[in-house]
Structures are given as structure tokens and as C-alpha cells.
C-alpha positions in Angstrom: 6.0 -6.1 -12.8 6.3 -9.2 -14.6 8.6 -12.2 -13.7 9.2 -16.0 -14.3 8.3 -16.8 -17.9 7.9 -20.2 -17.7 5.8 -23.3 -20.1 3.6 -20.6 -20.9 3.0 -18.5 -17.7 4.3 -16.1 -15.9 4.0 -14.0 -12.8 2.3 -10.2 -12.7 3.4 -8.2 -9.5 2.6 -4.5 -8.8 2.6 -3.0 -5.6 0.2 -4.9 -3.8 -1.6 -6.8 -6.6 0.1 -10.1 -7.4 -1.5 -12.9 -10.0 -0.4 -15.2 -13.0 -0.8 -14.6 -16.0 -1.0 -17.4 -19.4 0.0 -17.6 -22.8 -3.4 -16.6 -23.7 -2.1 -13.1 -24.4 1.3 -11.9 -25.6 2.2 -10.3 -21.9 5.4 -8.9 -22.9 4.5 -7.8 -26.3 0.8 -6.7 -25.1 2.7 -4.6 -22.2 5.4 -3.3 -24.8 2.7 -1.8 -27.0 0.8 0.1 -24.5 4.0 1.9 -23.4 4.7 2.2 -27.0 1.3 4.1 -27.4 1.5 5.9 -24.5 4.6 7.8 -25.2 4.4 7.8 -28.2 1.0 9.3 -29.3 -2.1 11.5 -27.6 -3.7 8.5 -26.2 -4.1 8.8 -22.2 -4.5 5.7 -21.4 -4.0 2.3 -22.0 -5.8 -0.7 -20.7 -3.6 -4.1 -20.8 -5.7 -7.5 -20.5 -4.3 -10.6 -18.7 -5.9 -14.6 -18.6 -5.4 -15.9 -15.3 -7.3 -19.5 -17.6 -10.3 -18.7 -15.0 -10.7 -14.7 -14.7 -9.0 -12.0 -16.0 -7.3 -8.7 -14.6 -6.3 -5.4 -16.4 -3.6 -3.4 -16.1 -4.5 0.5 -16.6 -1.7 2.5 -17.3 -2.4 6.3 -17.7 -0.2 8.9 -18.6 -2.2 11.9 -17.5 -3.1 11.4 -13.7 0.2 9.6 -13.5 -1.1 6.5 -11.6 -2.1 3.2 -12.7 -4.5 0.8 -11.9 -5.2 -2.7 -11.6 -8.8 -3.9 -12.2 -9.0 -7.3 -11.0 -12.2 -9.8 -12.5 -11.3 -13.1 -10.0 -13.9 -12.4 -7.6 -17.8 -11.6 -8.5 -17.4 -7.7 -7.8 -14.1 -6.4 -9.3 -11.3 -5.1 -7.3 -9.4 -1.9 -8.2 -5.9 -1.8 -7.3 -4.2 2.0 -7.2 -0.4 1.2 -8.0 2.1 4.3 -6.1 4.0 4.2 -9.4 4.2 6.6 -12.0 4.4 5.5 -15.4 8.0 6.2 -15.8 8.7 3.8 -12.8 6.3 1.0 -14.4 8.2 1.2 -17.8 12.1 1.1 -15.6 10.4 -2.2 -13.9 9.3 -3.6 -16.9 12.9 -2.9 -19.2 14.4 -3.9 -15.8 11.8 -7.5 -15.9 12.6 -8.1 -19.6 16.2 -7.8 -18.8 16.5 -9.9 -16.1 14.8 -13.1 -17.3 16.1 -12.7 -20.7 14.6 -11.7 -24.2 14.9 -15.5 -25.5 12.8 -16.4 -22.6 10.0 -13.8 -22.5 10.2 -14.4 -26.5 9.4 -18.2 -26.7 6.7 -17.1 -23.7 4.0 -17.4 -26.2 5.5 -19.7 -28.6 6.9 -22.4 -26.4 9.7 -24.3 -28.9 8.6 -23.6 -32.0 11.7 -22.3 -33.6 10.0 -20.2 -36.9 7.7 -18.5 -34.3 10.5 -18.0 -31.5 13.0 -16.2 -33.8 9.8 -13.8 -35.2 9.1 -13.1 -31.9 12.8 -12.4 -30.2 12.9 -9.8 -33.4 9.8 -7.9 -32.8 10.6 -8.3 -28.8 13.8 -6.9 -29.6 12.4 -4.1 -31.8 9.8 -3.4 -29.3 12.4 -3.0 -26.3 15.1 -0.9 -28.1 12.4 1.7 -29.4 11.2 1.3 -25.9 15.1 2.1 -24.5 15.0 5.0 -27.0 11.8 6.7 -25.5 13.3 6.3 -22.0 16.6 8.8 -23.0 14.0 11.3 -24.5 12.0 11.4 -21.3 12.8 12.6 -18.1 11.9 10.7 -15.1 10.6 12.3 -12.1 13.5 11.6 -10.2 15.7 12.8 -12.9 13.5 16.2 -13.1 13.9 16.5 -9.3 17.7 16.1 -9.9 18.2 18.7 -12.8 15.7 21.1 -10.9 18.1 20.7 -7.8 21.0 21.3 -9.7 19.8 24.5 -11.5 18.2 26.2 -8.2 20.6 24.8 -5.7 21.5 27.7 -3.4 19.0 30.2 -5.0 16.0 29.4 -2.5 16.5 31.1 0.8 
């Protein structure tokens, strides 16, 4: 999903979209709160916005119809990209992204150095991905569904 946070940039990859996206928005605090919302209230979808510095793309994640979408503003007619992930996959990826490159680094993302700014926003990154963490345990996945649903029927379907 997102990788490579970096002097202010970083790099936005789902399924077969793939851009860059600038400090111009918070990305991993902007992507934090939509999940946040989604799971966490009636709202059924969320619509994310990224600077490219030069056009803009958003990321539309939807908890009803179970797909998400990419509506890309770099060429004169939009593109829509429809992602094969389910919102559960999209919120692994991103725990998985933050992981992986680091909190300090996605935190001083939008701060770049300033030390006041970068310790406010490690906290709140922090916050955001542990009540994030939390959500995950009190949802199923599909693939965990499939599982349990497997394990409670095995042998009963002839």
C-alpha cells in the first residue's frame, strides 16, 4: 500500500495502481483515520486524498461492497482503479507498511526534523496504529471466517 517514506514523499501501491505521494497530506495519519472511521462507526465509505505536487488521486475504501477504489486525477479524464482487496486485506497491508519502514520514519514523514513536531506525531502515529491493532483482534478476516467456518462444519457436508 504505502512504502518508502522518504524527504517528504513516499510511494502508494495497490494492485495495479502505483503513484507518489508528498508531504502535502499526512498519508499515514490521513490513511489511519479512514480505517479508524470505517470500523469504527456507520460510515460506508471513506475517500482518502493524495498530492502527487501536479494532480491528485483518491483512495476509496468502502466497507459495504467490500472493494476499494482508486480514482486517479493525472490525466484530463480520471481513471478508476478497482483494487481485488477487501478492506481487511488493505488495513493487514497498511499495519504490515507502517511496520516495515518504521513508526519514526512514517512519523517525521510530514515533519521532516523538527523534533517538537516529530515526537507529537510518533505519539498520535502510535495511538492511531495500536487502536488500529485493537480493531484487527475484534474483527474477523475473511480468511479467518473461512477457517473457523471450516473448522465448525468440517466433515458435516456430504
Amino acid at each position: 500500500m504505502i512504502y518508502g517514506p522518504k524527504y517528504g514523499w513516499c510511494q502508494v501501491e495497490i494492485d495495479e495502481f502505483e503513484s507518489r505521494a508528498s508531504y502535502l497530506t499526512d498519508v499515514p495519519l490521513d490513511i489511519a483515520d479512514a480505517f479508524i472511521e470505517l470500523y469504527t462507526t456507520d460510515t460506508p465509505k471513506v475517500a482518502i486524498e493524495f498530492d502527487a505536487e501536479g494532480y491528485t488521486y483518491d483512495l476509496i475504501l468502502s466497507k459495504h461492497r467490500g472493494n476499494s477504489y482508486v480514482v486517479d486525477f493525472s490525466e484530463e479524464k480520471p481513471k478508476i482503479y478497482e483494487m481485488d482487496k477487501y478492506l481487511d486485506a488493505l488495513l493487514n497491508e497498511f499495519l504490515d507498511d507502517i511496520e516495515r519502514d518504521g513508526i519514526d520514519e512514517w512519523a517525521n514523514f510530514l515533519v521532516c526534523g523538527d523534533v517538537d513536531e516529530l515526537t507529537h506525531n510518533k505519539e498520535l502515529l502510535k495511538a492511531k496504529i495500536d487502536q488500529l491493532k485493537k480493531i484487527k483482534k475484534e474483527h474477523y478476516t475473511l480468511e479467518e471466517f473461512k477457517a473457523r467456518y471450516e473448522q465448525v462444519f468440517k466433515g458435516e457436508e456430504k
